[in-house]
N, C-alpha and C positions, 0 to 999 in steps of 0.2 A: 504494500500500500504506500504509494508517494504522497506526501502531504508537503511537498515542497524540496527545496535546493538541499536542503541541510538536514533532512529526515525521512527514510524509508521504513515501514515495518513490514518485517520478515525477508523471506518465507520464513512462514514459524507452522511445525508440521504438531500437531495436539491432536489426541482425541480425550475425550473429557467423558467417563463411562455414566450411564445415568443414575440419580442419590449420589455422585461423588461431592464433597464438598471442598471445592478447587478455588485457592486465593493465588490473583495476580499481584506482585510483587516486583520492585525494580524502583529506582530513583524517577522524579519527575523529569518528564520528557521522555521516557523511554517505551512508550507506545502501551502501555496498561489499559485505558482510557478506547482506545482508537480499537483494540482488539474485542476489548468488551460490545463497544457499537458495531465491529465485523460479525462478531458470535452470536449476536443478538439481534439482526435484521435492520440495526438504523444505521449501519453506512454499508456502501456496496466497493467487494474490494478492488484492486484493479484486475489482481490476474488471483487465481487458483477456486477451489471448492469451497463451501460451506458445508456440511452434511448434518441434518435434524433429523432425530428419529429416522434414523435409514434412507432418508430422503435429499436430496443433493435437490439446495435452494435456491434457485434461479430470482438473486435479489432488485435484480435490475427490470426487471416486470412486475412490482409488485407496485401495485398506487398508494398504498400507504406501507409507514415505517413498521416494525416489531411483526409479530404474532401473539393471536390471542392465548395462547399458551404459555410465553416468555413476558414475566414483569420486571423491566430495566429501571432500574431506580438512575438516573443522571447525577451529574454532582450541582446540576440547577435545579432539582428537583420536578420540572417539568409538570406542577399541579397548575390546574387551569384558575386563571384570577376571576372571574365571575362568578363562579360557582361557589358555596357554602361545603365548607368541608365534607359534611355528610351527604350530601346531593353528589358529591363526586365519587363518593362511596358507593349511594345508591346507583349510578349508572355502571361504576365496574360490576358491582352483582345485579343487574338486569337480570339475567339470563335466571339467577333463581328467586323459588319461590320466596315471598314477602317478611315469611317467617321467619327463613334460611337466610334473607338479608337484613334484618333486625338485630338474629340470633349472630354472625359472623362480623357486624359492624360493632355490636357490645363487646364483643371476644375479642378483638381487636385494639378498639378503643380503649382499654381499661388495660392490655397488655402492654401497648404502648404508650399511655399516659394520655394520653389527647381527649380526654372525653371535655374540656371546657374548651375546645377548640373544634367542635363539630359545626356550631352554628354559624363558625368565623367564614372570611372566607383571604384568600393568599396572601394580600396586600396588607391586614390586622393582624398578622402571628411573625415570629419575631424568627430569624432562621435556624433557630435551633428547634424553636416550635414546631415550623414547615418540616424541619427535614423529618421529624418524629410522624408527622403527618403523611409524610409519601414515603417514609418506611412503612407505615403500617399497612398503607396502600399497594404496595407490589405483594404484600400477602393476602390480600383481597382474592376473591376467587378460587383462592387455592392453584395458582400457575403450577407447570413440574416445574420450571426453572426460573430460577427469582436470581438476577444478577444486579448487582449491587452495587457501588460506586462512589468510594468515600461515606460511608453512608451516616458514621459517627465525627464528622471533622466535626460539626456545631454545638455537641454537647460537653458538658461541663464533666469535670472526673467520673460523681455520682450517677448521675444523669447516661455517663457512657455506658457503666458496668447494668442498669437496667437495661439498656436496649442491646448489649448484647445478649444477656439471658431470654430477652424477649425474641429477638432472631433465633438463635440458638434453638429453642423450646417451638418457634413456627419452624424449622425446618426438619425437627425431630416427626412433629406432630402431621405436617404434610407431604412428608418423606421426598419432598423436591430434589431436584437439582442445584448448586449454590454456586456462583462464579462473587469471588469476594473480591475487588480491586479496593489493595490499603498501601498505607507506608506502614502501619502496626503489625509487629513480633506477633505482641499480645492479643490482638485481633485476629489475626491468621490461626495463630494455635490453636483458639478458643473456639474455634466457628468452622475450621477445616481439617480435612486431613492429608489433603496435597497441595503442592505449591509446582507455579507455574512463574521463575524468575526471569525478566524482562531486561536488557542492557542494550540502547542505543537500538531497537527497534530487533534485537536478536535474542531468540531465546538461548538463555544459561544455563538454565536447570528447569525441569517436569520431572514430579515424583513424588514419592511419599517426604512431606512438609520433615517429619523427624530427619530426612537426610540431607537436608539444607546446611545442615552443621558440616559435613563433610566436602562443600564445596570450598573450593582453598581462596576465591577470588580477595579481596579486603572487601568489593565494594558487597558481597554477598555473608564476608561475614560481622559487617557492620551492624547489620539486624539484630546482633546477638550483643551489642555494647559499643563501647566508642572504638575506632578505628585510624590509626595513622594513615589514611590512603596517601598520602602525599609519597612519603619516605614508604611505601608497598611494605608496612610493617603489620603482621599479624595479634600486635597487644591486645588484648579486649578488657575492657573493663566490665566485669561478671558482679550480679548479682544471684545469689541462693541462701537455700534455708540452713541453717547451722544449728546445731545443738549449744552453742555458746550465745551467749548471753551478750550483744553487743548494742551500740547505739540506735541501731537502724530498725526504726519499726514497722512491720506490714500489719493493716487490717484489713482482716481478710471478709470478699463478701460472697465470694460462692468456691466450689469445691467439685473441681471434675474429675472423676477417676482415667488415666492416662495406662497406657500398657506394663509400665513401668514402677507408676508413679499417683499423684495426683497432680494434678495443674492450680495453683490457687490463684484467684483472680481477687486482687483486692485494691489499697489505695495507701500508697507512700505516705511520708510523713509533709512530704511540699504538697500533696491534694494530688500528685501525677497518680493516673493507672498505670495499674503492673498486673503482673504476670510470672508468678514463680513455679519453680519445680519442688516437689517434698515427696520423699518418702510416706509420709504419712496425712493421713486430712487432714482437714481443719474444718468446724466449722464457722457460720456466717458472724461478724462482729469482732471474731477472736484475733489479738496480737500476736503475733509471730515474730521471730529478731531472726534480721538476715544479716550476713557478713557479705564483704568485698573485697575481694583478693582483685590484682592484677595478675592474666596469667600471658604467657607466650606461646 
């Protein structure tokens, strides 16, 4: 895909199996963004395939963008300004019955926080509001595949770690397909189980997200801490859980069990989200003390 002088994306050869839950990853500018609208029927690429459900998608005849099966979330959120937030609701579940759109608009609404923000409509809610609002809306329906796109930049620490579990918990529940485009570690881990890494319009790495650690580049193993790219030095700066007793305190607000491990997702002592590794649970509200070593 040429989008100009200075930027090609791909060929990037994926297949994405379906219930996979696949985060796009890579620095800004590196074509995350542009693959997701290839994947998902709003841009048409220059040269190669698309393949949906067995079907190879001829996008350049179709009169309108997406399919009704695939809900794209944008990073402009793309809700219509006219309309009152739940009138927008009510037109994605048209198709069912009246009850079935009552009963999936409360499910929703209260999952993702938005219930004082149904009668608003784009222009009166604040962008952190919106975005909680057209997150809730690509699960509208029940699509198989809800692709996603920055979807947490506008929320506050608190505010992140509920709309993660709210996703998390709609994609459990609707057993979709999930394409996550972030800059977050902790996002990816939390929400996926494969990564699709992005550099300069050329795929790095496709695979299982645990083996992301294994890729040697600096710019890919940045994700995992701070990184000298200048001087191509591997130092990271690591956080985990210890059994010692140190300055640094996590509180933790939810607890996923991992292959290994658990994953705790909670909130630093500055209000940043994280995202650690433990041996052992924890559960929601409880302190935890992590150490920091440098390692090479």
């Amino acid at each position: 895909m040429n989008l100009g002088p200075s930027f090609q994306l791909g060929p990037v050869d994926i297949r994405i199996q379906k219930g996979n839950h696949t985060a796009l990853l890579g620095p800004s500018g590196s074509g995350k963004s542009t693959l997701l609208k290839l994947l998902t029927g709003y841009l048409v690429p220059d040269g190669g395939t698309v393949v949906y459900k067995k079907k190879a998608l001829n996008l350049s005849e179709q009169l309108l963008l997406g399919f009704d099966d695939i809900a794209y979330l944008a990073q402009d959120f793309s809700v219509p300004p006219y309309q009152k937030i739940e009138e927008v609701f009510r037109q994605r579940l048209a198709k069912y019955p009246i009850s079935v759109q009552i009963s999936q608009l409360n499910q929703l609404a209260k999952q993702f926080q938005i219930e004082p923000f149904l009668a608003q409509k784009r222009d009166e809610l604040s962008l952190g509001q919106l975005q909680r609002c057209a997150l809730a809306l690509a699960f509208a329906g029940e699509p198989s595949l809800v692709a996603l796109d920055e979807p947490f930049s506008h929320q506050d620490a608190l505010l992140r770690q509920t709309m993660l579990k709210a996703v998390w918990h709609q994609t459990k529940q609707t057993r979709c397909t999930l394409l996550l485009c972030t800059h977050s570690l902790e996002e990816a881990y939390f929400l996926t189980n494969e990564a699709l890494y992005l550099s300069s319009g050329k795929k790095i790495f496709h695979g299982p997200i645990n083996d992301l650690k294994k890729v040697s580049q600096p710019e890919v193993k940045a994700l995992f801490g701070w990184v000298d790219i200048q001087n191509n030095k591997a130092a990271i700066w690591k956080r985990s859980i210890t059994q010692k007793t140190t300055s640094i305190a996590f509180v933790v607000t939810d607890c996923k069990q991992a292959p290994k491990g658990y994953w705790l997702l909670g909130v630093w002592p500055d209000g940043a989200a994280g995202l650690i590794f433990s041996q052992k649970p924890a559960s929601a509200s409880e302190v935890v003390w992590a150490q920091a070593w440098l390692s090479k």
